[in-house]
C-alpha positions in Angstrom: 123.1 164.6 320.3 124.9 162.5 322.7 127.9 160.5 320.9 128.9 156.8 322.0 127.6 154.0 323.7 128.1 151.4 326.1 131.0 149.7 326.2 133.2 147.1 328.1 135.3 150.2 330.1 132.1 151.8 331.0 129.8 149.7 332.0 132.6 147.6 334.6 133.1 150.8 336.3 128.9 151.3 336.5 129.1 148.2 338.5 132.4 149.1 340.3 131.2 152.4 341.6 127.8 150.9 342.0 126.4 150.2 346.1 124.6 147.1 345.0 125.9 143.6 344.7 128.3 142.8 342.4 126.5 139.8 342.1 123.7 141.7 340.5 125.5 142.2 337.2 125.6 139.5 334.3 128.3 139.8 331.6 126.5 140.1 328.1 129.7 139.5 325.5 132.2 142.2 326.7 129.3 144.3 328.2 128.5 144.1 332.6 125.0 145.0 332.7 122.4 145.1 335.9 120.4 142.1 336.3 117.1 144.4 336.8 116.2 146.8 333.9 113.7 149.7 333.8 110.6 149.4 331.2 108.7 152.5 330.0 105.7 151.6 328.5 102.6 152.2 330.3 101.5 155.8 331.1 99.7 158.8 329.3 101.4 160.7 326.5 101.4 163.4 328.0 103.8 166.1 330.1 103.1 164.9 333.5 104.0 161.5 332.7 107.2 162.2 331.2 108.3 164.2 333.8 107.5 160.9 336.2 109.3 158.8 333.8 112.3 161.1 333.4 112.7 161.2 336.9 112.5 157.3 337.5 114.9 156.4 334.9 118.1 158.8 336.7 116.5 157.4 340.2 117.6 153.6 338.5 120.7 155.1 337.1 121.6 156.4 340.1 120.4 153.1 342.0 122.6 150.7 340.5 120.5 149.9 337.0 122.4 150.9 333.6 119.5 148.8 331.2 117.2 151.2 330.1 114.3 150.0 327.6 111.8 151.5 325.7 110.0 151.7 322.3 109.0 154.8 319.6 105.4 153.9 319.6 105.5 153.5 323.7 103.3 156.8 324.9 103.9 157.6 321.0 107.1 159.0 321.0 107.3 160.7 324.4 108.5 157.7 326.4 111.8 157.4 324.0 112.0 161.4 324.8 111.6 161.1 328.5 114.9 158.7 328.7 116.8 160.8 326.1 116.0 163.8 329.0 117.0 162.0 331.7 120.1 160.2 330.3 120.9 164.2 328.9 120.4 165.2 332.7 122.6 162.9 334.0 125.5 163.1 331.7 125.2 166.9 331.7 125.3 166.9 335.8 128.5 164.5 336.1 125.9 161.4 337.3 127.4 159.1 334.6 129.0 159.0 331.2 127.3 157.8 327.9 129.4 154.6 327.8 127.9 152.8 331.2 124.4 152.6 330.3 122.7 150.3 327.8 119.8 152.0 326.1 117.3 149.3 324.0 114.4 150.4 321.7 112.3 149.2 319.5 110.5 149.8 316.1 108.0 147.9 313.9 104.6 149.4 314.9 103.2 152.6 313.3 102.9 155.8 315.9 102.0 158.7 315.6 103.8 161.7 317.4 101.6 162.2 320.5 103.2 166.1 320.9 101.9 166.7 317.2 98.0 167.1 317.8 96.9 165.7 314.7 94.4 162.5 314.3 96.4 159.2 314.2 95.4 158.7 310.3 96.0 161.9 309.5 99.3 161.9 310.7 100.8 158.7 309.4 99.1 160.5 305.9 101.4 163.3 306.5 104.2 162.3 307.8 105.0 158.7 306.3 102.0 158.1 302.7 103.1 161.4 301.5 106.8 161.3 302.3 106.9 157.8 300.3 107.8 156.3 303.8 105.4 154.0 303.6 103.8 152.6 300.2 99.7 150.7 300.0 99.8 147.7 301.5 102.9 148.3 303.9 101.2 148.7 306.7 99.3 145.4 308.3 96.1 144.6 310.3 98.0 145.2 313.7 99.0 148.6 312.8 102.8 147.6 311.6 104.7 147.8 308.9 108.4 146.3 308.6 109.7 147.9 305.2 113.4 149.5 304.9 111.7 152.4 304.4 109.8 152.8 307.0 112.5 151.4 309.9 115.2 153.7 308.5 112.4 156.7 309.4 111.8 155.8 313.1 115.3 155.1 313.4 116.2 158.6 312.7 113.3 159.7 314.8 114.2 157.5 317.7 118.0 158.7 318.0 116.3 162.5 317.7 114.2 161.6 320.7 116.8 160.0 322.3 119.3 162.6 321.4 121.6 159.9 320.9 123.9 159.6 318.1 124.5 155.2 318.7 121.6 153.0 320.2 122.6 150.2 321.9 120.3 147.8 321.2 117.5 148.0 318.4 114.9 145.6 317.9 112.1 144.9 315.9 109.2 144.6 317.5 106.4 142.0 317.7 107.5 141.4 313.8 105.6 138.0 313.8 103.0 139.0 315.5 102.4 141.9 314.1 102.8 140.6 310.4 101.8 137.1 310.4 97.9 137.6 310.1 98.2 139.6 306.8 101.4 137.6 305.3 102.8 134.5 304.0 105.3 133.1 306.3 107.2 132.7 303.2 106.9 136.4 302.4 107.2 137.1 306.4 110.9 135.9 306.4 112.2 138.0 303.3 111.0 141.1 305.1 113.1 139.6 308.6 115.7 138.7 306.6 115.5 142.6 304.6 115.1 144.1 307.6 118.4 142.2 309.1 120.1 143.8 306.2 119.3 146.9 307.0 120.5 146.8 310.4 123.7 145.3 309.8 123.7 148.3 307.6 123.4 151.1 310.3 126.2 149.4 312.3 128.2 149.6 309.8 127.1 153.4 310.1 127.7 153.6 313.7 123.8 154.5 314.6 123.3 150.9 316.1 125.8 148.6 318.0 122.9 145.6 318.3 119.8 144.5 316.9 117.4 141.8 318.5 113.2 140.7 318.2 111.5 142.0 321.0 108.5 139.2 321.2 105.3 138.1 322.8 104.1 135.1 320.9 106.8 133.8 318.1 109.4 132.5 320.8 107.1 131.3 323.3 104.3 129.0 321.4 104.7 124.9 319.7 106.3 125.1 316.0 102.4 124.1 314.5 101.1 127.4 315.3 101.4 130.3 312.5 103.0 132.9 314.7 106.5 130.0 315.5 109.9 131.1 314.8 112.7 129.8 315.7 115.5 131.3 317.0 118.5 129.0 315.7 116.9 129.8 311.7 116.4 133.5 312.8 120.5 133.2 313.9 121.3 131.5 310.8 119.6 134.4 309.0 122.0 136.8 310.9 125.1 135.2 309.7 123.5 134.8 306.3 123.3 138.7 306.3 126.0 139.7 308.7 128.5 137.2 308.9 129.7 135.2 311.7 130.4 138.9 314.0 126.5 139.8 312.9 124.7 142.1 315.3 121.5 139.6 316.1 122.1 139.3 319.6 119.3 140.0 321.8 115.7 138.9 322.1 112.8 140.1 324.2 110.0 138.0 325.6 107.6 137.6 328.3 108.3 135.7 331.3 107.3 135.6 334.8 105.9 133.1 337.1 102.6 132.9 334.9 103.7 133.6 331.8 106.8 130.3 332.3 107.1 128.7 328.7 110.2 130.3 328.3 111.8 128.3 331.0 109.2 125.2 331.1 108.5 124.5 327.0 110.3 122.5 325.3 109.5 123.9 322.0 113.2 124.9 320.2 115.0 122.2 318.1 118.8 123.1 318.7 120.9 120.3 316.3 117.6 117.9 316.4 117.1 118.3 320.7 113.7 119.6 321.5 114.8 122.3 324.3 113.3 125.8 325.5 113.9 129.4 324.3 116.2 129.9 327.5 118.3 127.1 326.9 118.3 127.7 323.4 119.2 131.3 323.9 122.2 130.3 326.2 123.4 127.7 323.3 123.4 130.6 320.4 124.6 133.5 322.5 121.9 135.1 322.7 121.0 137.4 325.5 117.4 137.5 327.2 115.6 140.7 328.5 112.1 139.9 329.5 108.9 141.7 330.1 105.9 141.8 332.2 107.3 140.7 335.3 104.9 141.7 337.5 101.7 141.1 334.7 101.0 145.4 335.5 100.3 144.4 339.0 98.6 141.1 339.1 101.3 139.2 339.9 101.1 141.2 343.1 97.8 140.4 344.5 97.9 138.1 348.5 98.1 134.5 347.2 98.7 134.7 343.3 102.8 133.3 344.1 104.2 131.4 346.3 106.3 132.4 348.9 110.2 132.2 349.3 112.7 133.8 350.6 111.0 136.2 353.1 110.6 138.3 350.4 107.9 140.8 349.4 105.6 140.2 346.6 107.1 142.4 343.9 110.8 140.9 345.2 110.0 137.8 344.5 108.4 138.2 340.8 112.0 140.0 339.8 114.2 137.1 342.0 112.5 134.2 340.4 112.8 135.7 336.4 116.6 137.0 337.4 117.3 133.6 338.6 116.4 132.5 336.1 119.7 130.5 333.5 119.7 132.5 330.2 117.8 135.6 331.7 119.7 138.7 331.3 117.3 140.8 333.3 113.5 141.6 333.4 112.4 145.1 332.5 110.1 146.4 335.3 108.0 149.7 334.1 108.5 152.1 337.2 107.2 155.6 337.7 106.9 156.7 341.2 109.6 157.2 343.3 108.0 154.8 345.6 107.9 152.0 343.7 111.6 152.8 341.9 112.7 152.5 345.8 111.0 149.7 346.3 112.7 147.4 343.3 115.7 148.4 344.0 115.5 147.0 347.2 116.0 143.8 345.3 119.6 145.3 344.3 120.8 144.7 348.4 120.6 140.9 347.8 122.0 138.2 345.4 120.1 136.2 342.9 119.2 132.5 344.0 121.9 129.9 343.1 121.6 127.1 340.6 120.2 124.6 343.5 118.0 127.6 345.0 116.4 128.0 341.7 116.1 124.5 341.1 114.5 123.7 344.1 112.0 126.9 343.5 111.3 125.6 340.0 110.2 121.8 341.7 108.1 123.2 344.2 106.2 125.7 341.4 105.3 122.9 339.2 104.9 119.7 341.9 
């Protein structure tokens, strides 16, 4: 097990000893973390796949990226272990040191263990029903489950397939979405606010420096439909629990040129102002990692964005969601070498300004 994590020290000198941009790092409290981030989630479970992924994530690391995301049910279970192999790699070879790079995961949904062959069912029987991890009724509809119980369990799993001894960032995943259908909302936010608990709880262990809500509807629809949160209650929560120095202090959603609510809907009350997640975000200190930037591909397709800045398809998805105010950096899923080489071109050149932005923004929606 790999002890530490990233820190203030560490990740400066990432971005010191780094060849891109120093313009391609955003301060995130006392952390300096790259403005692009690597996503693991689509690929088989299976060896050839981790072996691609393992080697994309120390081709980033070694590129100039130190945000590294991923999930325990993402290729169930082998995706967290392909990081934890290549972040081992690269200590163990003198690459880095365990206090530059930012590691994020996520749990909420059940997974089975794709490198036990067992059926789904009969696994979660095994391994969580007959353990007393999880209880009738725990699990939902959308295959999640949000107990103490059950997120101390794949938090111990995900620092063993990490190898890590302190995740950076933990957050609970799709917890509206994937609870919402079957629950109260009433009943929803005493599990997010146990839940909270807890994690303020293995900080005060050392196993987690962070905890956030990595979304895809809650953040980004109107406050009448079911799946709504806000995040100003959800930071109140955090203080209720943790205290004004509470670890709530990332969220995750979707965001590209499509998918744009998080930049173009008003739907957030900060203090009585209607305003959007990003700007709300920015207001409560809140850092922003998004997904899907390129929709898996779709976004790349001849005519499907506009043009700007002489820039390739896939450069241009990244620069407009990295330009973005309040974005920390999207999380791009990447496993060929070509196509690692190919967003990192986007690390040789700065983020638009404020007016280069604005004037994108204007001629997207005129």
């Amino acid at each position: 097990m790999i002890s530490g994590h990233a820190t203030a020290e560490g990740t400066l000198k990432f971005a010191q000893n780094s060849d891109i941009l120093q313009s391609n790092f955003k301060k995130m409290g006392d952390l300096t973390l790259s403005n692009v981030g690597m996503g693991t989630y689509l690929g088989n479970a299976d060896d050839a796949t981790d072996e691609l992924v393992k080697n994309s994530v120390m081709q980033s690391v070694l590129g100039g990226i130190n945000v590294i995301d991923t999930a325990i049910n993402y290729r169930s279970q082998k995706a967290e272990r392909s990081v934890g192999r290549a972040i081992s790699e690269l200590i163990s070879q003198g690459k880095i040191s365990r206090d530059q790079i930012f590691i994020s995961t996520k749990n909420g949904y059940v997974t089975n263990d794709a490198d036990i062959k067992q059926d789904f069912w009969e696994y979660v029987k095994n391994e969580y029903a007959s353990k007393g991890v999880v209880n009738e009724g725990d699990i939902t509809s959308g295959y999640h489950c949000m107990t103490v119980p059950y997120l101390d369990d794949q938090l111990t799993r995900s620092m063993n397939n990490l190898g890590l001894e302190c995740i950076d960032l933990m957050y609970l995943h799709n917890a509206v979405e994937g609870q919402i259908k079957d629950i109260s909302k009433e009943k929803f936010l005493e599990r997010l606010q146990s839940a909270f608990a807890f994690y303020e709880q293995k900080r005060a262990e050392g196993k987690i420096r962070y905890y956030g809500m990595a979304t895809w509807e809650c953040f980004r629809v109107m406050p009448d439909n079911p799946q709504y949160l806000s995040l100003q209650d959800a930071v109140n929560m955090a203080r209720d629990v943790g205290g004004e120095h509470h670890g709530f202090r990332f969220i995750q959603i979707p965001y590209n040129m499509y998918y744009d609510q998080a930049l173009l809907a008003k739907n957030q009350t900060f203090d009585g102002e209607q305003i959007s997640i990003l700007e709300s975000a920015t207001r409560l200190g809140i850092g922003v990692f998004t997904s899907v930037p390129l929709m898996q591909g779709r976004l790349l397709n001849p005519g499907v964005m506009p043009e700007f800045g002489d820039l390739k398809p896939s450069h241009r998805a990244l620069q407009f969601i990295r330009s973005s105010p309040g974005v920390l950096a999207p999380l791009v899923g990447q496993k060929s070498s070509t196509h690692v080489s190919e967003n990192l071109e986007i690390m040789k050149i700065p983020p638009l300004s404020e007016a280069e932005f604005v004037a994108l923004v204007k001629k997207l929606t005129s």
